[in-house]
TORZAVEX-805925 format. One line per 8 residues: their letters; for each residue z, x, y of C-alpha. Coordinates in Angstrom, 3 decimals. Example, Ala and Ser with C-alpha at 12.3 -4.5 7.8 and 13.67 -1.06 7.14 Angstrom:
2
as = 7.800,12.300,-4.500; 7.140,13.670,-1.060 $
//
This chain:
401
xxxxxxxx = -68.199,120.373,16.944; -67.438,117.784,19.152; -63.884,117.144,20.094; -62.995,113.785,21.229; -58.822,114.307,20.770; -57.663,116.004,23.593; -54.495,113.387,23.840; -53.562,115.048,21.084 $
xxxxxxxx = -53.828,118.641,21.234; -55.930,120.977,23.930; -57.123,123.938,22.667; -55.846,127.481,25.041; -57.442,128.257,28.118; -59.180,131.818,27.908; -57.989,132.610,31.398; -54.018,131.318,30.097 $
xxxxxxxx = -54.698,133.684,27.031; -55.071,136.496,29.195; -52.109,135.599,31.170; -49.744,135.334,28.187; -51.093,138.801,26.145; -49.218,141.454,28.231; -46.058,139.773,27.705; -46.569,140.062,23.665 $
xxxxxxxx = -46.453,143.553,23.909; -46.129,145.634,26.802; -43.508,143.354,28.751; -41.813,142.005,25.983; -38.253,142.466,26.964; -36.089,140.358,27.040; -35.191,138.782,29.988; -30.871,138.845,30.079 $
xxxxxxxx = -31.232,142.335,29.231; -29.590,144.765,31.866; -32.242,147.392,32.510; -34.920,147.079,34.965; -38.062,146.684,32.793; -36.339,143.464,31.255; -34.891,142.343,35.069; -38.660,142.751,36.136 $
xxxxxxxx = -39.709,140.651,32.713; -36.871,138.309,33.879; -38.391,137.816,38.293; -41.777,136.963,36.401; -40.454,134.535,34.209; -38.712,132.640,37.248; -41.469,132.969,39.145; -43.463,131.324,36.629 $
xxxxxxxx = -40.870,128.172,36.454; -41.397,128.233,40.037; -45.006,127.576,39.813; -44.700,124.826,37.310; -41.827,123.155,39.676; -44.303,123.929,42.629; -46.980,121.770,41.337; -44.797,118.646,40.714 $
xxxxxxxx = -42.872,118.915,44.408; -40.039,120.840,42.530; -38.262,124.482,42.794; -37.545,126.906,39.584; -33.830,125.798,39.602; -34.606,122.292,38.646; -36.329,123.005,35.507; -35.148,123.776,32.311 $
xxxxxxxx = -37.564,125.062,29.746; -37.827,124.045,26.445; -39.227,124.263,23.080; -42.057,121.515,24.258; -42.035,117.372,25.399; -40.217,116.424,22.737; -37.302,118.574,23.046; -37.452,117.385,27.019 $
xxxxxxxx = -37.068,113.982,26.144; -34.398,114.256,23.840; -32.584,116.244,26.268; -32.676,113.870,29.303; -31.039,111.207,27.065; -27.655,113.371,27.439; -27.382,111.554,30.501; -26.009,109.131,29.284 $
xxxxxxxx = -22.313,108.108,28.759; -21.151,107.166,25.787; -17.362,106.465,25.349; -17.198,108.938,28.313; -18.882,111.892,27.360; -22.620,112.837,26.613; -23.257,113.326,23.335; -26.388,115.075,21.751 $
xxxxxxxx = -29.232,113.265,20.126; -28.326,111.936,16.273; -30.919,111.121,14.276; -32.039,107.131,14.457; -31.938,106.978,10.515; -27.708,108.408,10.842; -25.497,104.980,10.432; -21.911,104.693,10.735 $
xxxxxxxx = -19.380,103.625,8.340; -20.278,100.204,9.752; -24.092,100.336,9.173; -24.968,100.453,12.603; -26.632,103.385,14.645; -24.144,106.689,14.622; -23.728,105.859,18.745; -23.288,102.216,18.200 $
xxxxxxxx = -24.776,99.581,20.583; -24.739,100.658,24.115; -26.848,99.105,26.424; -26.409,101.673,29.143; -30.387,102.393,28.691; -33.879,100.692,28.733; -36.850,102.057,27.623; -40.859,100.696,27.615 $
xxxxxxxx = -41.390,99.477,24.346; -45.236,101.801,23.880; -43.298,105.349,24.756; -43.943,108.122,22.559; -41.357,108.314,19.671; -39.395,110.990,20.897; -38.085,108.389,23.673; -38.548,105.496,21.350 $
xxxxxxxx = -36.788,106.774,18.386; -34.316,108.828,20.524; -33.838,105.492,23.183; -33.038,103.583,19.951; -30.138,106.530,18.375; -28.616,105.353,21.640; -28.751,101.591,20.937; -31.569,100.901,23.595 $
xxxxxxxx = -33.369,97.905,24.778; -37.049,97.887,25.184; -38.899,96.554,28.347; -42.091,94.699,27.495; -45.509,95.527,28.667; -48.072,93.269,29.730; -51.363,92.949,27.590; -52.908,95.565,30.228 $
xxxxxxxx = -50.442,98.127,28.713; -48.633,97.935,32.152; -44.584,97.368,32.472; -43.453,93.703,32.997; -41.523,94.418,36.083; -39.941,91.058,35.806; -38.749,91.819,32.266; -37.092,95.010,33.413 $
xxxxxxxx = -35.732,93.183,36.302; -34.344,91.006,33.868; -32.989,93.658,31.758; -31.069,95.622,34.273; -27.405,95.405,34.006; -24.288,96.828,35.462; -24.208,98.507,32.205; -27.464,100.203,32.509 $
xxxxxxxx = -27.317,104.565,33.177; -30.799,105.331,32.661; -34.555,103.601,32.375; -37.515,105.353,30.649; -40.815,105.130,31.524; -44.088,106.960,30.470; -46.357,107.933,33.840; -49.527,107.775,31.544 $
xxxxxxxx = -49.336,106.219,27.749; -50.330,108.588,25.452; -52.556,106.285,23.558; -54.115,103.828,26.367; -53.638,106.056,29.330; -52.091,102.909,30.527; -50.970,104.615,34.342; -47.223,102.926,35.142 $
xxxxxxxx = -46.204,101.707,38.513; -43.064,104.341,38.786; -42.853,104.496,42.917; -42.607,100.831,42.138; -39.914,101.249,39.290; -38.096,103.445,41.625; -38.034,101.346,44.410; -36.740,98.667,42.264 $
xxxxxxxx = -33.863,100.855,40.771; -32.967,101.679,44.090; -32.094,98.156,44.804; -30.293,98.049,42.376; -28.230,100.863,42.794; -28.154,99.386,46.780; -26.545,96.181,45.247; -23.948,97.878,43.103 $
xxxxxxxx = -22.708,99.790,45.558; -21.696,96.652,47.817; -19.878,95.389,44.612; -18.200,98.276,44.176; -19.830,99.151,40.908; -20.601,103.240,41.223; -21.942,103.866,37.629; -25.353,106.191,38.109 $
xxxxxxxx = -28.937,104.484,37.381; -31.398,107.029,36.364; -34.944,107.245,36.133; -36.632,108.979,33.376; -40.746,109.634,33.317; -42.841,111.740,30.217; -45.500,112.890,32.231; -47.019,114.981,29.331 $
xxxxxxxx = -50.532,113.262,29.146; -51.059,113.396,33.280; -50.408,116.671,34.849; -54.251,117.621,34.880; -55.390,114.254,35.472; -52.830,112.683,38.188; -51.240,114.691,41.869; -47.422,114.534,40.632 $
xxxxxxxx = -44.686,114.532,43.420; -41.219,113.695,41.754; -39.968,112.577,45.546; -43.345,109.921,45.835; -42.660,108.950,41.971; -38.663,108.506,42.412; -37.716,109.960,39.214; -34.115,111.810,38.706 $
xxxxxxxx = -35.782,113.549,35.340; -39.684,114.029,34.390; -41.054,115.762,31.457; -43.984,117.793,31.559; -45.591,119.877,28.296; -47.996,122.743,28.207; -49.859,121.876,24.972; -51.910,118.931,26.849 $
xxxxxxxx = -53.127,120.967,29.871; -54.748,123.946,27.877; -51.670,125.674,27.682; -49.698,126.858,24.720; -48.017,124.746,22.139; -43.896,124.776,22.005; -43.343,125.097,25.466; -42.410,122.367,27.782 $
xxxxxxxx = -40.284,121.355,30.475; -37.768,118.615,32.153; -37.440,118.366,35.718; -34.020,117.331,36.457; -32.861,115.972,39.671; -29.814,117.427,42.035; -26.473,115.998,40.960; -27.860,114.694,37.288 $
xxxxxxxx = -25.486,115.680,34.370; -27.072,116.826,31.298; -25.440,118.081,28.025; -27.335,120.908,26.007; -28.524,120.230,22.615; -28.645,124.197,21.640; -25.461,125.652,21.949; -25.787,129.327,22.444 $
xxxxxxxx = -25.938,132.426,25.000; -26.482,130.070,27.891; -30.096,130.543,29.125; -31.445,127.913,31.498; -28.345,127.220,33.338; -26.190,126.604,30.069; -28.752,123.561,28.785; -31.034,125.144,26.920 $
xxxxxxxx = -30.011,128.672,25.060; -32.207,130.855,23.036; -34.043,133.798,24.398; -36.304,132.947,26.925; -40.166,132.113,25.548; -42.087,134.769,28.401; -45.228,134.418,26.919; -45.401,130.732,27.007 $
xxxxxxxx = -43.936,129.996,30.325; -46.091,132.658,31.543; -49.114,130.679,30.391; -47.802,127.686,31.549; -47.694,128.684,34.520; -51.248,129.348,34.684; -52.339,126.396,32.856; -50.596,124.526,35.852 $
xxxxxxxx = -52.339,126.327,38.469; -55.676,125.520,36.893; -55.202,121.780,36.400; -53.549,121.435,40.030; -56.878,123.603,41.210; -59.119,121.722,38.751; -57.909,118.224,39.353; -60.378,116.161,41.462 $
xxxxxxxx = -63.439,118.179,39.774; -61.587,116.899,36.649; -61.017,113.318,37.440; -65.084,113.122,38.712; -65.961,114.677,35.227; -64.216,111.986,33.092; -65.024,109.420,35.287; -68.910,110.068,34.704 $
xxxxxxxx = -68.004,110.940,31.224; -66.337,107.761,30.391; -69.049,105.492,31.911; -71.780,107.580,29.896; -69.403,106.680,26.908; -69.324,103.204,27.334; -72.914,102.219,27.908; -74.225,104.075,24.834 $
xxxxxxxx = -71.568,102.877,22.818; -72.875,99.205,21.077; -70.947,96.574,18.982; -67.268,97.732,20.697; -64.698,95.740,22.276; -62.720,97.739,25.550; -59.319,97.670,25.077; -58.106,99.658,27.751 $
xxxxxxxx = -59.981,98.312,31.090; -58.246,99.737,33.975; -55.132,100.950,35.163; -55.846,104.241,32.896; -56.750,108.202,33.128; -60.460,108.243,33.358; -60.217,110.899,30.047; -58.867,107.796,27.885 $
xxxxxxxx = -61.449,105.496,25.985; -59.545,102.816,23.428; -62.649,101.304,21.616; -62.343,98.239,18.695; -64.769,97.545,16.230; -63.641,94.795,14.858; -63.699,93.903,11.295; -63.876,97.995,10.189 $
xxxxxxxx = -61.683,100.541,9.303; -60.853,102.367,11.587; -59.608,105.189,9.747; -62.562,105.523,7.431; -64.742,105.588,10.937; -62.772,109.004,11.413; -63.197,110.343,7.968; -67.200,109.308,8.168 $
xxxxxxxx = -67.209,111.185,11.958; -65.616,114.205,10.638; -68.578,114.791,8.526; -70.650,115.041,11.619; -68.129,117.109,12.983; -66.831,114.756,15.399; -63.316,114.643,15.914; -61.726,111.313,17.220 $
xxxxxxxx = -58.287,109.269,16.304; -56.816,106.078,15.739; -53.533,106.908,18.297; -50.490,109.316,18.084; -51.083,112.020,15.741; -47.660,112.231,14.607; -48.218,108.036,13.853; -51.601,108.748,12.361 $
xxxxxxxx = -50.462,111.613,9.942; -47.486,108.846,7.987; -50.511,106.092,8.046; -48.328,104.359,10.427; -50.281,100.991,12.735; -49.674,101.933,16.513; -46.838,100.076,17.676; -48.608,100.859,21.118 $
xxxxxxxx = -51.707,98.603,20.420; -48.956,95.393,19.028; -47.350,95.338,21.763; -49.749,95.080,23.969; -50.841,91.871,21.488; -53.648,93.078,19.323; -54.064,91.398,16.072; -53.653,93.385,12.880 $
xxxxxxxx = -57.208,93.104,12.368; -57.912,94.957,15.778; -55.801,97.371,15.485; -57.264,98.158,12.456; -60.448,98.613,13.864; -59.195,100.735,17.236; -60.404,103.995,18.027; -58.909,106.556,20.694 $
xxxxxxxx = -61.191,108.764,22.336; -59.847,111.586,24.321; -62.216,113.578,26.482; -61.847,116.732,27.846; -62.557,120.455,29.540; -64.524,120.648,25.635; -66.985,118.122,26.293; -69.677,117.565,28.603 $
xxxxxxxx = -72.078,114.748,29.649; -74.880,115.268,26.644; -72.221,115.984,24.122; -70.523,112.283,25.260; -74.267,110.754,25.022; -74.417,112.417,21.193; -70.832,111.419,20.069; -71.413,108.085,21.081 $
xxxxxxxx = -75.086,107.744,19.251; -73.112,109.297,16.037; -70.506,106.095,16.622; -72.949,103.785,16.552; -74.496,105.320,13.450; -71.791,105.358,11.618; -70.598,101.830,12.883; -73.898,100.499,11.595 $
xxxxxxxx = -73.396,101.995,8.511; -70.310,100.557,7.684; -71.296,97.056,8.584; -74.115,97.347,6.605; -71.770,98.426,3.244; -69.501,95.751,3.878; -71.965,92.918,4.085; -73.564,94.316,0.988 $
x = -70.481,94.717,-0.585 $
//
């Protein structure tokens, strides 16, 4: 097998595996229980949060864990004020009585129009405008510029795409909202500007610091740095107001209740510490492995050129299918996709690849390669020989067709 989807899922580290077991069985109390097995269960649970808030310039107390990035997302929109209160995420689909979105239009919140749908869809519950991206996959800074208002509470903005690995200027983002905020303040206007980063895709690939980056909330997830599924995590900033979504016994500081997941923040933890220890021999890996890609790949057209994480390869072969390409490449046991996995699985086109102005015909025709801690340099060199194959093939049927 070669696995060429690692944007998508990572499969668990052997060394995180360990990690996770004793806390299946021999430590598996539960951690808001009085006695001092669970209060022991409950100092290595913290200290794990502390680890993950380590590597991103963060301590334990401004996390709060959660059921994975999705979860995160949805839970930093509770920032924002709506009629004067937060109010929890409704689905995009609710309407009113007046056929509009359940919150109504408020502006209060911008969003980049390739984000993941659990900002998209969530950014547009809460009647959000999206900031346009440049055909690089980059932010139009002068579109957000344009976009900011005294209305606006709260601007969302991927660090790495999950389908270009397009990497986004947020020290820059941040430096802009702080002019902003700068500006109010000498008008008199105190409302709070917030900025909001999924970092999912680049915590093995990229040095996070949430003080260099500028970001009041970041969301990090363990299932794309080798570490389990359902668990993931939202950095929120001193002074930021967040309403819970899960009502309950109170766990992470009232926002998140449920009985704390110990195994998976556990291995978390350790998949952090491996990615922060791994992450220039990592970056040198798919560096090589990309260019290795690339030059024994024929007939292609390079969609994402630069400003990416070196793991990312967006390939178009234009006039194919690019969804039959995967089906062919599964039967040589090469596993590859077209974008999103959640997108891929309704047949859904990647709203990604439009907005960054590919025809219908190209995105039809898009690949997304994903390499990883699976792969190395002759198993690149073989995928790629299969592609061509298999591309070949295909244009071959079609002009016999």
């Amino acid at each position: 097998m070669i696995y060429l989807d690692h944007a998508a899922a990572t499969p668990v580290d052997l060394k995180v595996l360990e990690a996770m077991k004793p806390y299946f069985g021999v430590e598996f109390f539960n951690p808001s229980a009085a006695y001092l097995p669970a209060k022991k269960v409950a100092g290595e649970y913290e200290a794990a949060k502390g680890v993950i808030a380590h590597a991103i310039g963060a301590k334990a107390s401004d996390l709060v864990i959660t059921a994975g990035a999705t979860e995160a997302n949805n839970l930093a929109f509770t920032c924002i004020s709506l009629d004067g209160s937060c109010r929890p995420f409704s689905s995009p689909t609710s309407q009113s009585s007046a056929g509009g979105p359940l919150h109504g239009r408020h502006p209060s919140m911008l969003y980049l129009e390739t984000e993941h749908d659990s900002v998209r869809r969530t950014a547009e519950s809460y009647g959000g405008e999206a900031i346009r991206v440049l055909p690089t996959g980059l932010i139009d800074l002068d579109d957000l510029k344009s976009k900011i208002t005294d209305e606006t509470e709260m601007i969302s903005v991927s660090l790495a795409n999950n389908e270009l690995g397009a990497i986004q200027p947020l020290a820059e983002i941040a430096e802009i909202i702080r002019g902003v905020k700068f500006e109010r303040l000498k008008r008199g206007v105190k409302r709070q500007l917030l900025l909001h980063s999924d970092a999912s895709q680049a915590l093995n690939l990229l040095d996070i610091n949430v003080a260099r980056l500028g970001v009041d909330l970041l969301t990090l997830n363990a299932a794309k740095v080798y570490g389990p599924k359902g668990v993931g995590a939202l950095y929120v900033a001193h002074g930021v107001k967040l309403k819970p979504l899960v009502a309950g016994g109170g766990q992470e500081n009232g926002l998140r209740s449920g009985t704390e997941n110990v195994p998976g923040v556990i291995g978390f933890a350790k998949a952090v510490e491996l990615a922060k220890e791994h992450l220039n021999g990592n970056r040198k890996k798919y560096a090589a492995c990309r260019k290795i890609l690339l030059s024994v790949l024929k007939d292609y057209e390079l969609i994402n050129k630069k400003h990416c994480l070196d793991s990312f390869v967006v390939v178009c072969f234009r006039g194919l299918d690019a969804e039959r390409l995967i089906y062919l490449l599964e039967d040589k046991e090469i596993y590859v996709s077209t974008g999103a996995a959640c997108a891929a699985s309704k047949g859904v086109k990647s709203h990604v690849l439009k907005a960054i102005g590919l025809s219908d015909e190209e995105i039809a025709g898009s690949l997304r390669l994903t390499l990883g801690e699976t792969n190395d340099e002759e198993q690149i060199r073989e995928a790629a020989r299969a592609i061509n194959e298999v591309v070949i093939s295909e244009r071959e049927r079609l002009k016999n067709a």
